[in-house]
VOTIBA-495084 format. One record per residue (C-alpha): x, y, z; residue number from 1. Coordinates in steps of 0.02 Angstrom, whole numbers, always signed. Layout:
{{X,Y,Z},NUM}
...
***
This chain:
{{+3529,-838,-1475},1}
{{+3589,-739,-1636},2}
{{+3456,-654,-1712},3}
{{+3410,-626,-1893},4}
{{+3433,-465,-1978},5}
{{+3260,-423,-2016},6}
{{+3327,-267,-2129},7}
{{+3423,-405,-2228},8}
{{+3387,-407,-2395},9}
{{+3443,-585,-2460},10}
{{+3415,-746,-2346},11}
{{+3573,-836,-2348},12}
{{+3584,-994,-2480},13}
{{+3680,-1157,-2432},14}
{{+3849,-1146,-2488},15}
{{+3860,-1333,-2519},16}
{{+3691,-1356,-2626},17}
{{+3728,-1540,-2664},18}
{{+3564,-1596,-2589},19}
{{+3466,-1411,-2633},20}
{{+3498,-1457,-2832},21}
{{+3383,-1612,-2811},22}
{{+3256,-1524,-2755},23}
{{+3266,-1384,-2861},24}
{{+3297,-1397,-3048},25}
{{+3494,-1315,-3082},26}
{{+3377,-1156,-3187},27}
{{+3265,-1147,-3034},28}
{{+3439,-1104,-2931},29}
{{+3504,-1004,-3031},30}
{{+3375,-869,-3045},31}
{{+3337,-896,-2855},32}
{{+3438,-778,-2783},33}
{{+3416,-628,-2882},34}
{{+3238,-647,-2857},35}
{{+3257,-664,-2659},36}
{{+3384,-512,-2643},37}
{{+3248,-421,-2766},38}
{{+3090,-471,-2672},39}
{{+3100,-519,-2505},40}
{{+3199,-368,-2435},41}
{{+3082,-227,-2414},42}
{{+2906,-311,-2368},43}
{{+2799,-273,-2233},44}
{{+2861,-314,-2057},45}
{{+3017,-254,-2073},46}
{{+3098,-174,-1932},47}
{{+3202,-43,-1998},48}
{{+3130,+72,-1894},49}
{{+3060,+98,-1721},50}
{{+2863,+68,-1767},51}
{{+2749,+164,-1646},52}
{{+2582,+95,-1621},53}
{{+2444,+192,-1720},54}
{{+2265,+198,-1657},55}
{{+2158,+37,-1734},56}
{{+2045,+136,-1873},57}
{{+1868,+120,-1870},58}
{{+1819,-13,-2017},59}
{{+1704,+32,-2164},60}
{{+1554,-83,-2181},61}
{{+1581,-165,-2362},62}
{{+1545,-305,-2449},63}
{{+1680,-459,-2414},64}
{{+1801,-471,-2546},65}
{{+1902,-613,-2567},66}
{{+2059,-535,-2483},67}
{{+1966,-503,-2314},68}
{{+1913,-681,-2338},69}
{{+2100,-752,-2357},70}
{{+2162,-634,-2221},71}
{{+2012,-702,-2101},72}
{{+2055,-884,-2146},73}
{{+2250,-846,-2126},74}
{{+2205,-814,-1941},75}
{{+2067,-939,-1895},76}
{{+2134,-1089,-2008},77}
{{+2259,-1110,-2122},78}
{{+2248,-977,-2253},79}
{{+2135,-999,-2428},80}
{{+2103,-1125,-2548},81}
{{+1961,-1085,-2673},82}
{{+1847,-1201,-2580},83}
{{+1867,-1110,-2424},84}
{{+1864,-956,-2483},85}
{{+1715,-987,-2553},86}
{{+1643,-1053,-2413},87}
{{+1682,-913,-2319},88}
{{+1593,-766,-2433},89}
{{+1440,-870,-2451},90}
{{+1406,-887,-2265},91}
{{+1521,-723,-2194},92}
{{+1637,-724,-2074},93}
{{+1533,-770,-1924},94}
{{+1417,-895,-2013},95}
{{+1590,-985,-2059},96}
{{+1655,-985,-1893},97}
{{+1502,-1023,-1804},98}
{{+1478,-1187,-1932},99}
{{+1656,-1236,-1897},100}
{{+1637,-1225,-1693},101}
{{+1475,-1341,-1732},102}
{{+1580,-1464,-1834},103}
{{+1601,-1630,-1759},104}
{{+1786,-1655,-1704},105}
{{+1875,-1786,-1858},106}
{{+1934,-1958,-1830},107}
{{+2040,-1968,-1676},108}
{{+2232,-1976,-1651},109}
{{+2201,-2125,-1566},110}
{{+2092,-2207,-1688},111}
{{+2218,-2166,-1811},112}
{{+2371,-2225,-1729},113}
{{+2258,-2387,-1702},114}
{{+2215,-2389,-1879},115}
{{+2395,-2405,-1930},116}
{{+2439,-2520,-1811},117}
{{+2530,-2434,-1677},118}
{{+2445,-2513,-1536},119}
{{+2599,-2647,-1581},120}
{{+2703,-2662,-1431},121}
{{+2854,-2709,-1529},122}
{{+2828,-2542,-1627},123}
{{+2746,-2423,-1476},124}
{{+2769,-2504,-1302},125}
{{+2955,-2434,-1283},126}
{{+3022,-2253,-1190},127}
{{+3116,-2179,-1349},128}
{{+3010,-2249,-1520},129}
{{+2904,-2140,-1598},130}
{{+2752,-2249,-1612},131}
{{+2688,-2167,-1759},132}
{{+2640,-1999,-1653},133}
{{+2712,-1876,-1797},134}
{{+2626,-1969,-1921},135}
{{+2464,-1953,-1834},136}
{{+2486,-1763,-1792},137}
{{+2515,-1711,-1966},138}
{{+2393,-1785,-2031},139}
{{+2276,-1734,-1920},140}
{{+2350,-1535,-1944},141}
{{+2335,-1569,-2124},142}
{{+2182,-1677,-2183},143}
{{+2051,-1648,-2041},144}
{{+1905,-1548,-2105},145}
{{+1858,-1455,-1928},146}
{{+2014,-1331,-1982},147}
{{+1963,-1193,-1862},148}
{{+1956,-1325,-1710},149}
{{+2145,-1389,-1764},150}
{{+2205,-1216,-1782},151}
{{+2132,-1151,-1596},152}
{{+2208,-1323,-1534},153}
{{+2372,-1292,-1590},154}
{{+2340,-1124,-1520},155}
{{+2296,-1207,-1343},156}
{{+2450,-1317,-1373},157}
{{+2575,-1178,-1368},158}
{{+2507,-1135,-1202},159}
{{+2465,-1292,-1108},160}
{{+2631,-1359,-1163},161}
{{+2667,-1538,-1192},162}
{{+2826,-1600,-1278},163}
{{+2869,-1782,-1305},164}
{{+3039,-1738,-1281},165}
{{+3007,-1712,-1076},166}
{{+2885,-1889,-1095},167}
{{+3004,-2049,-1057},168}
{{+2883,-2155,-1036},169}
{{+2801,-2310,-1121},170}
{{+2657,-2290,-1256},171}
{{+2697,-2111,-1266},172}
{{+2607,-2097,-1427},173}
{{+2458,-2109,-1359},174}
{{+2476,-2019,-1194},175}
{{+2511,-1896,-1334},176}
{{+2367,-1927,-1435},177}
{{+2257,-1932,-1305},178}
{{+2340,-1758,-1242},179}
{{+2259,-1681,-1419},180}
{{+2099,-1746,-1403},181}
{{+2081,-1655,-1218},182}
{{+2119,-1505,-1315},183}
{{+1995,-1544,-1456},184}
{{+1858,-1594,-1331},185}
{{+1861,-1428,-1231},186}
{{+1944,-1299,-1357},187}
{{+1749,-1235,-1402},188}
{{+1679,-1267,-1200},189}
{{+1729,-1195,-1036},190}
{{+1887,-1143,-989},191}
{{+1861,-1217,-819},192}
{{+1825,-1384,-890},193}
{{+1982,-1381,-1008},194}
{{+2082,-1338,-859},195}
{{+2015,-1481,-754},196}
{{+2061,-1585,-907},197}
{{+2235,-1536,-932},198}
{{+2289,-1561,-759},199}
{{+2213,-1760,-765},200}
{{+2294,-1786,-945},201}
{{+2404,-1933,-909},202}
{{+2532,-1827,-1029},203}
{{+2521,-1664,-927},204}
{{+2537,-1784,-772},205}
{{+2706,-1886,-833},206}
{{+2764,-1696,-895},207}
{{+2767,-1593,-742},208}
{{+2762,-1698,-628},209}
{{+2590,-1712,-548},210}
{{+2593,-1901,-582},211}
{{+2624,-1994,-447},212}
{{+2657,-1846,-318},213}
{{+2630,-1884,-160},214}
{{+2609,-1810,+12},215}
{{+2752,-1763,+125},216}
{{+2840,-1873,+227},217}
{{+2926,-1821,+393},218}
{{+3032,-1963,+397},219}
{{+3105,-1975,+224},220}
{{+3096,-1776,+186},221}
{{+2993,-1797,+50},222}
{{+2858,-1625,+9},223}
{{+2769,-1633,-117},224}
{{+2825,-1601,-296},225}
{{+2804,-1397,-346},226}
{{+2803,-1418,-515},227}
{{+2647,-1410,-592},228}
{{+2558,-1302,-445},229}
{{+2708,-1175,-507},230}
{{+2676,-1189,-683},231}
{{+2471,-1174,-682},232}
{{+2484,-1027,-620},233}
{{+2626,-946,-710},234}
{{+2591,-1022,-894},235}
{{+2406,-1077,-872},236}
{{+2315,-947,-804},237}
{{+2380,-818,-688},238}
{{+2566,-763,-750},239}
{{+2679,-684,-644},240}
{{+2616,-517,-609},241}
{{+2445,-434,-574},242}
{{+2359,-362,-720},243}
{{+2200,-247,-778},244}
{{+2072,-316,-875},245}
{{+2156,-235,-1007},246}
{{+2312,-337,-1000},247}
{{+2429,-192,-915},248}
{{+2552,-219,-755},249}
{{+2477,-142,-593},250}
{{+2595,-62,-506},251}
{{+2637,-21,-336},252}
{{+2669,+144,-233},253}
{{+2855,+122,-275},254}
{{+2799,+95,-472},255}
{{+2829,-85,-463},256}
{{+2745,-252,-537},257}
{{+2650,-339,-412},258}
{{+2661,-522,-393},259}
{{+2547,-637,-426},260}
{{+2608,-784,-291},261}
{{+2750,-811,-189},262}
{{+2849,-974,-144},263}
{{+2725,-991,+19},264}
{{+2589,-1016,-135},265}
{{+2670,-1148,-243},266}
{{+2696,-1247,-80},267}
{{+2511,-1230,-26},268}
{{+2459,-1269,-203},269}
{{+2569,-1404,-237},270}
{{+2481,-1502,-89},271}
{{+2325,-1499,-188},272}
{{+2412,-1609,-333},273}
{{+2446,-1746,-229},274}
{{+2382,-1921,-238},275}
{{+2336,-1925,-413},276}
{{+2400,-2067,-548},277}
{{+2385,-2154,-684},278}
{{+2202,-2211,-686},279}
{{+2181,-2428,-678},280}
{{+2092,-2516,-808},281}
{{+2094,-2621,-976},282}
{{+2042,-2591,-1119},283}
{{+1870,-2670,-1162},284}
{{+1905,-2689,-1338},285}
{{+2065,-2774,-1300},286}
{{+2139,-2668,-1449},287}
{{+2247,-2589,-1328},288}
{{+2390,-2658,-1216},289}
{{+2323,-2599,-1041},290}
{{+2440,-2485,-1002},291}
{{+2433,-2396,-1174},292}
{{+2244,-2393,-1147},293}
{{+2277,-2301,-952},294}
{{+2372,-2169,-1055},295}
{{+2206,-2119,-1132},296}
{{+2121,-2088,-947},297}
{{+2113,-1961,-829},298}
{{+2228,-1986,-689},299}
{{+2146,-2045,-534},300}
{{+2157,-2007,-356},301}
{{+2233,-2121,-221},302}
{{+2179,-2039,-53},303}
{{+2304,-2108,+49},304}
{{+2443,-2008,-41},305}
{{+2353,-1846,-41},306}
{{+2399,-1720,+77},307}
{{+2260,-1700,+218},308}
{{+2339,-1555,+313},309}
{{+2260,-1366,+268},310}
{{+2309,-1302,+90},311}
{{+2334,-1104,+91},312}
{{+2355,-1014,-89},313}
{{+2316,-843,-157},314}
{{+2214,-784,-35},315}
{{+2105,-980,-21},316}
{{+2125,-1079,+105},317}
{{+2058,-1266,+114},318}
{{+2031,-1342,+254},319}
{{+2117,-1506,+324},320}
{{+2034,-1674,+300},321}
{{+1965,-1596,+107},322}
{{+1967,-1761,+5},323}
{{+2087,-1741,-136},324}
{{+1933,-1734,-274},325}
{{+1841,-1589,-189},326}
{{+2044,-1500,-129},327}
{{+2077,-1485,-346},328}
{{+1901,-1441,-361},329}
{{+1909,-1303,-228},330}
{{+2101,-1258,-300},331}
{{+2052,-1255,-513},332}
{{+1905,-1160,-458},333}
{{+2010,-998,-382},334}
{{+2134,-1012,-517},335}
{{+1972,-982,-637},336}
{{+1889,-861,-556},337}
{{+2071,-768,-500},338}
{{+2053,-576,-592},339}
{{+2220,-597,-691},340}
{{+2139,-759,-783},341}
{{+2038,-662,-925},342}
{{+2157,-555,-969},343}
{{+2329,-658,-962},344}
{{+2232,-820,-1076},345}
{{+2157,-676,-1175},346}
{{+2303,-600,-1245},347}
{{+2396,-768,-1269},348}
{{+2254,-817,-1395},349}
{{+2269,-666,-1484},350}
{{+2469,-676,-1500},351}
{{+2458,-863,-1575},352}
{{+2299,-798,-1710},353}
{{+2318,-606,-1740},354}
{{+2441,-474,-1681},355}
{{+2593,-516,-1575},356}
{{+2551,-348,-1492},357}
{{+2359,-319,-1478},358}
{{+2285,-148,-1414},359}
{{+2252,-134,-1218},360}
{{+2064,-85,-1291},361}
{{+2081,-261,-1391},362}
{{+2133,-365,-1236},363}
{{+2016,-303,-1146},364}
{{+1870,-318,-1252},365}
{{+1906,-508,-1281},366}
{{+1955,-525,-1083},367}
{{+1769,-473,-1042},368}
{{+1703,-605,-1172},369}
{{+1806,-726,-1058},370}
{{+1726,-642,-897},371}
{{+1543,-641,-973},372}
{{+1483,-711,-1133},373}
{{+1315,-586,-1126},374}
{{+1252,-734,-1037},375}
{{+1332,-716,-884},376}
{{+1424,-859,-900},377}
{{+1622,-858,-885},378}
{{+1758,-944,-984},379}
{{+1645,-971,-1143},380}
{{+1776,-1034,-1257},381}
{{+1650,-999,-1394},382}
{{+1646,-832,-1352},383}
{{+1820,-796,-1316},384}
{{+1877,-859,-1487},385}
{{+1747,-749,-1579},386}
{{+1787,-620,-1504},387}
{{+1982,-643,-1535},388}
{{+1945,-666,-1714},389}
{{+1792,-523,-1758},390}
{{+1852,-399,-1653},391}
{{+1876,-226,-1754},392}
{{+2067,-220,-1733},393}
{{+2070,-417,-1804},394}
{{+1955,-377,-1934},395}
{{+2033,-198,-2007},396}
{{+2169,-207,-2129},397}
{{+2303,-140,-2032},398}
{{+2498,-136,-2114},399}
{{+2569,-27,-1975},400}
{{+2726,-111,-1937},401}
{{+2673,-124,-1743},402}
{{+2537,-236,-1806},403}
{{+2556,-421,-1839},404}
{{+2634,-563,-1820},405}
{{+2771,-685,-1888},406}
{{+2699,-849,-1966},407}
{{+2800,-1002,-1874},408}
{{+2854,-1125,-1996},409}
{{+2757,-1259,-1937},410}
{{+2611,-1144,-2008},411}
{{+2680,-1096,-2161},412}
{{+2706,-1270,-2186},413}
{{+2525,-1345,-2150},414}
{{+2439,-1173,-2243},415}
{{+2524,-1240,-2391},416}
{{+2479,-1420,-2388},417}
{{+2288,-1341,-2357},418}
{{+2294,-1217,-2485},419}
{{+2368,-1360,-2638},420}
{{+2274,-1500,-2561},421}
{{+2368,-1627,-2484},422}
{{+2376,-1807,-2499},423}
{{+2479,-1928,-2430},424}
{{+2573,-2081,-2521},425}
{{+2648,-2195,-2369},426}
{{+2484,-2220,-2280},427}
{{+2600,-2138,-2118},428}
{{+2632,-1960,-2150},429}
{{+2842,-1980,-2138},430}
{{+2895,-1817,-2182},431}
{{+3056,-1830,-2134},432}
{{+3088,-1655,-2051},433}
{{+3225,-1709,-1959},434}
{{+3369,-1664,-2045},435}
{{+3490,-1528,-1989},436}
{{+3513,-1440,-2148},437}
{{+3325,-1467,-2201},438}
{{+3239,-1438,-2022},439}
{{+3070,-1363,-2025},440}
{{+3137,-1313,-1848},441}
{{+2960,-1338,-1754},442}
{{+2835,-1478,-1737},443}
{{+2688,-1492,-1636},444}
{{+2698,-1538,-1473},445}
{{+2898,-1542,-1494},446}
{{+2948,-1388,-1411},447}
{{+3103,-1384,-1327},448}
{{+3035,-1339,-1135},449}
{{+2873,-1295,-1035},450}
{{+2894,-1120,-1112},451}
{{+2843,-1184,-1273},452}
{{+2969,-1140,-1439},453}
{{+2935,-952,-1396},454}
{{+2898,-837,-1235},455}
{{+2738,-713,-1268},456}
{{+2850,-560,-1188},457}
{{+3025,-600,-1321},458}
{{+3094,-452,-1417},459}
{{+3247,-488,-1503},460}
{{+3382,-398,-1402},461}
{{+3449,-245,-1462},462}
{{+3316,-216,-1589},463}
{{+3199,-71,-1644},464}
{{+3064,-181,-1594},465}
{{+3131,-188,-1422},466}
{{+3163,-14,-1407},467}
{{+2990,+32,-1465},468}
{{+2933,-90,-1332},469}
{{+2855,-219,-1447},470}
{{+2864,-399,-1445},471}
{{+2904,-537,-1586},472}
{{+2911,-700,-1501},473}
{{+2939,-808,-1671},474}
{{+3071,-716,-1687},475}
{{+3148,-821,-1526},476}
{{+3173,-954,-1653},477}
{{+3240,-861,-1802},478}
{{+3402,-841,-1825},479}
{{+3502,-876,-1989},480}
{{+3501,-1038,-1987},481}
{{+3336,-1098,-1952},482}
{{+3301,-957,-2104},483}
{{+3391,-1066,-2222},484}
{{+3317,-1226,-2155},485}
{{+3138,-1158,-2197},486}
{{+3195,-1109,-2353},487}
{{+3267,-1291,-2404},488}
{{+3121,-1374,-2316},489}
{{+2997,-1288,-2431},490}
{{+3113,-1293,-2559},491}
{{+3118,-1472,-2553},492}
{{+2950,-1494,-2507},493}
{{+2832,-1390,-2638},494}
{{+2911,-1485,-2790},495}
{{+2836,-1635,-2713},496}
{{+2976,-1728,-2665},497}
{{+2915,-1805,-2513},498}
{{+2764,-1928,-2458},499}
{{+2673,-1762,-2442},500}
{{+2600,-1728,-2626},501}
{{+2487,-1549,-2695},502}
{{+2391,-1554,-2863},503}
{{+2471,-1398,-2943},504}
{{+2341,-1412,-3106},505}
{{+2283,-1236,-3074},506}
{{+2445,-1166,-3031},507}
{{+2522,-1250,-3182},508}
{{+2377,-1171,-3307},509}
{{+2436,-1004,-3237},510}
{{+2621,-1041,-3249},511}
{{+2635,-958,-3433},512}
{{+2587,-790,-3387},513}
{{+2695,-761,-3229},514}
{{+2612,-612,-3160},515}
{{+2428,-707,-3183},516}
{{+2537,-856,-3052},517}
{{+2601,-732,-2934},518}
{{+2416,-633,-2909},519}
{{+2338,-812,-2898},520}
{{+2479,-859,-2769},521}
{{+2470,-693,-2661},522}
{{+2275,-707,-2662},523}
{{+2244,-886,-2560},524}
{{+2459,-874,-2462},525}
{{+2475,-700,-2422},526}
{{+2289,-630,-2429},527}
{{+2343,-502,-2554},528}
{{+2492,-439,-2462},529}
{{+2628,-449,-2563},530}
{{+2673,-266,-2640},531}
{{+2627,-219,-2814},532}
{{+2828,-180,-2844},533}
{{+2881,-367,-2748},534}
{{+2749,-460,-2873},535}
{{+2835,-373,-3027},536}
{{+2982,-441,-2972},537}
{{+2958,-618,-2943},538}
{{+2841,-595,-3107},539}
{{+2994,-538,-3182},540}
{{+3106,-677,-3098},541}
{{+3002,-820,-3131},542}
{{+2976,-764,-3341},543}
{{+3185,-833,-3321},544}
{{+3142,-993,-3312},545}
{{+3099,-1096,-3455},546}
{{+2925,-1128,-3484},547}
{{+2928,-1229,-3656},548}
{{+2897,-1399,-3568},549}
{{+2782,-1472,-3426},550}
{{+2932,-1482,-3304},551}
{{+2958,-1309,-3349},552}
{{+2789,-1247,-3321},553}
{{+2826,-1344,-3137},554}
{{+2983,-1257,-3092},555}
{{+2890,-1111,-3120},556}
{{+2762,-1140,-3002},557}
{{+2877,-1210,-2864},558}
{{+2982,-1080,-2885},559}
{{+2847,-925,-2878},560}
{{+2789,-1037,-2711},561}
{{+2951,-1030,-2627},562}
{{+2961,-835,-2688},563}
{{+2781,-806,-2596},564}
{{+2832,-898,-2431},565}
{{+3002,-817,-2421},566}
{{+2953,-661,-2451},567}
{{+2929,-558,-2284},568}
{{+2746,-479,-2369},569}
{{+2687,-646,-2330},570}
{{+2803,-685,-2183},571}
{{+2720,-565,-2070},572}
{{+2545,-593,-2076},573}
{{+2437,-418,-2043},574}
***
């Protein structure tokens, strides 16, 4: 894939703008680019250089001021709004998180997509509809009040992947929905129970294959399908190569990665998933057609498909004759307990929150709140987030440019609609993120393979970042186009031009002193990132346009929000 330029100093405006001039005032255009090529060229993240890692500092105990408070919420939700920020300096960081982790999960996917009436056949029951999944996912991402849970699940979603696009089956939208509320059920338990519930998920079963796998057969030449014995281990728990509790390779006497599992593995493993399928039933209600209702279940095992020969895997062996129940039992359990498991899932979590390249010392610390959660129990979800999030390299203010990570768009997009208050005006969240020269480029639960949008290990090729041996892997899906699409998207998104609507009454108050806008704006999107010399210059850039009217006032204010979330200050979030 071509990369992006991340030296690049002015992001690339449509040439046709036919469709950009109705969502942007002609003014609002004009003074656009100037401000871009001013502003969003030299902020933090850039990659001019090779960035060596620094030792994390050693924080100073202070009061919490309302910038630690925005750069906390950027990780564990969806950036600031005043009411969360509030919220947040009343009860302190851990008081906030531990109220959130209590909070009851919100109204269901399902309940929602039932709600609108998608439990239609005529509008759900077919392979390629929709069925009103998108709908329910953003407004789930962008209305539910348990923010922290939604943010970890999307977090878990990016590594238990799911996409609809490998799901051709009937009622996907709520094999789909149902897929989320797994995630939401266990994201604050055991990690052992959230395995043991993604590998039943009728979704995870139609996905990679463990759905209707069955035993081999001498006769016909059928084994048993590898799939999803290859990918739990590679994806879900283990990864490819043995590691220290601090997330580094071991090596061999030659100075060599060890593996983790060979083929003989996957084929012992893949023995274990055998037998299960779609769970029978109907839907006591009746709301549900009964095999939209069966999407909501845990698969369920047939024993005369499972294999009853011996299964041998990573150093277990299970005898012949296990039932199938007490063979994934036996199998989940060793994958759990396996010594690569705290560290691999520990790292992954703090990638998708934090820093896309956290200190061996920071791995490490969270891996042990994985392997003990000063209880002595292991795979405390609890536990592990908390420590992800108020570990001392998450919680010091840290602008090396080896620290950090790029914001995806699908989290610029849904810290926005938090931070301005969303609402909704066709009942179905539609928000038309489709188009090619508009595309958002990422949904939820849309990524293109089992490797999600990004790989954890991707440096962009031939970069200082991959010379310094440092990782970026948003970066995977940046390239120049997908640049301008985010830029459109949001440009034709913050002026309220779709079913997606923000109350701007604060921002609009604010939108006659331009510099008052831009602090106000850098405070709750960018935790107080943006540089002193970039918010003089979108000051000065926004004082071009017109402010004499209400609709002027407006373009000011969706123009100074485009500015913010363009800029690479709030790009990369440290």
């Amino acid at each position: 894939m071509k990369q992006i330029d991340t030296t690049s100093t002015e992001p690339a405006l449509p040439a046709d703008k036919g469709k950009a001039q109705d969502l942007f005032s002609k003014e609002i255009w004009a003074a656009l680019p100037a401000a871009f090529l001013a502003a969003c060229g030299g902020g933090g993240g850039s990659s001019s250089t090779s960035p060596t890692p620094t030792p994390t500092p050693t924080p100073t105990p202070v009061g919490l001021t309302s910038e630690q408070a925005s750069r906390f919420l950027g990780q564990a939700a969806w950036g600031a709004n005043p009411s969360s920020l509030k919220a947040v300096t009343d009860q302190g960081l851990n008081g906030w998180l531990a109220e959130q982790m209590a909070m009851p999960q919100s109204q269901s996917m399902t309940a929602w997509l039932i709600e609108k009436g998608y439990n239609d056949a005529t509008v759900s029951g077919n392979i390629n509809g929709d069925g009103g999944w998108t709908g329910a996912i953003w407004n789930k991402l962008f209305t539910a009040p348990d923010a922290f849970r939604q943010r970890a699940v999307l977090a878990l979603s990016e590594i238990f992947v799911v996409s609809t696009l490998g799901l051709p089956i009937s009622w996907k939208n709520f094999a789909i929905a149902n897929y989320w509320e797994v995630l939401e059920k266990n994201v604050f338990g055991n990690f052992r129970d959230l395995l043991n519930a993604v590998t039943l998920s009728s979704a995870m079963g139609s996905y990679l294959n463990m759905k209707g796998n069955q035993k081999a057969n001498a006769a016909t030449g059928r084994a048993p399908d590898e799939n999803y014995a290859r990918e739990v281990m590679q994806l879900f728990t283990i990864g490819l190569y043995k590691l220290n509790t601090d997330g580094s390779l071991q090596l061999n006497a030659q100075g060599q990665p060890i593996e983790t599992y060979d083929n003989n593995d996957i084929q012992g493993l893949a023995r274990v998933f055998t037998g299960w399928d779609l769970a029978a039933g109907t839907d006591p209600s009746g709301t549900l057609a009964s095999l939209a209702y069966r999407q909501g279940l845990p698969m369920a095992l047939n024993a005369s498909l499972h294999s009853p020969e011996a299964k041998s895997f990573l150093g277990t062996v299970i005898p012949a004759g296990t039932s199938g129940a007490d063979s994934l039992r036996i199998a989940l359990d060793a994958l759990f307990m396996h010594a690569n498991t705290p560290s691999f899932i520990a790292k992954q979590l703090i990638q998708r929150l934090v820093t896309s390249n956290p200190s061996p010392a920071y791995i490490e610390r969270v891996a042990k709140a994985f392997i003990n959660n000063g209880h002595t129990v292991r795979g405390d979800m609890k536990a592990v987030w908390t420590a992800v999030l108020m570990d001392t390299e998450a919680r010091t203010a840290n602008s090396s440019a080896s620290f950090g990570k790029l914001r995806e768009p699908m989290v610029r997009l849904i810290q926005w609609g938090r931070t301005f208050g969303a609402i909704n005006t066709d009942g179905l969240w539609t928000l038309g993120n489709t188009s090619s020269e508009t595309t958002l480029n990422q949904m939820p639960l849309y990524a293109p393979s089992v490797f999600n949008f990004f790989r954890p290990g991707y440096a962009p090729p031939n970069a200082a970042l991959l010379k310094a041996q440092l990782v970026a892997p948003e970066l995977q899906i940046t390239d120049e186009p997908s640049v301008v699409g985010y830029i459109n998207y949001m440009a034709g998104t913050v002026n309220n031009a779709r079913v997606v609507k923000v109350d701007y009454t604060t921002e609009k108050a604010l939108a006659t002193t331009p510099s008052a806008l831009i602090d106000h704006l850098n405070l709750h999107l960018a935790a107080g990132a943006i540089s002193t010399a970039n918010r003089t210059l979108m000051s000065q850039a926004i004082n071009t346009i017109a402010a004499s009217t209400d609709a002027g006032l407006l373009n000011r204010v969706y123009a100074a929000i485009v500015l913010v979330m363009s800029c690479n200050d709030y790009l990369v979030q440290q």
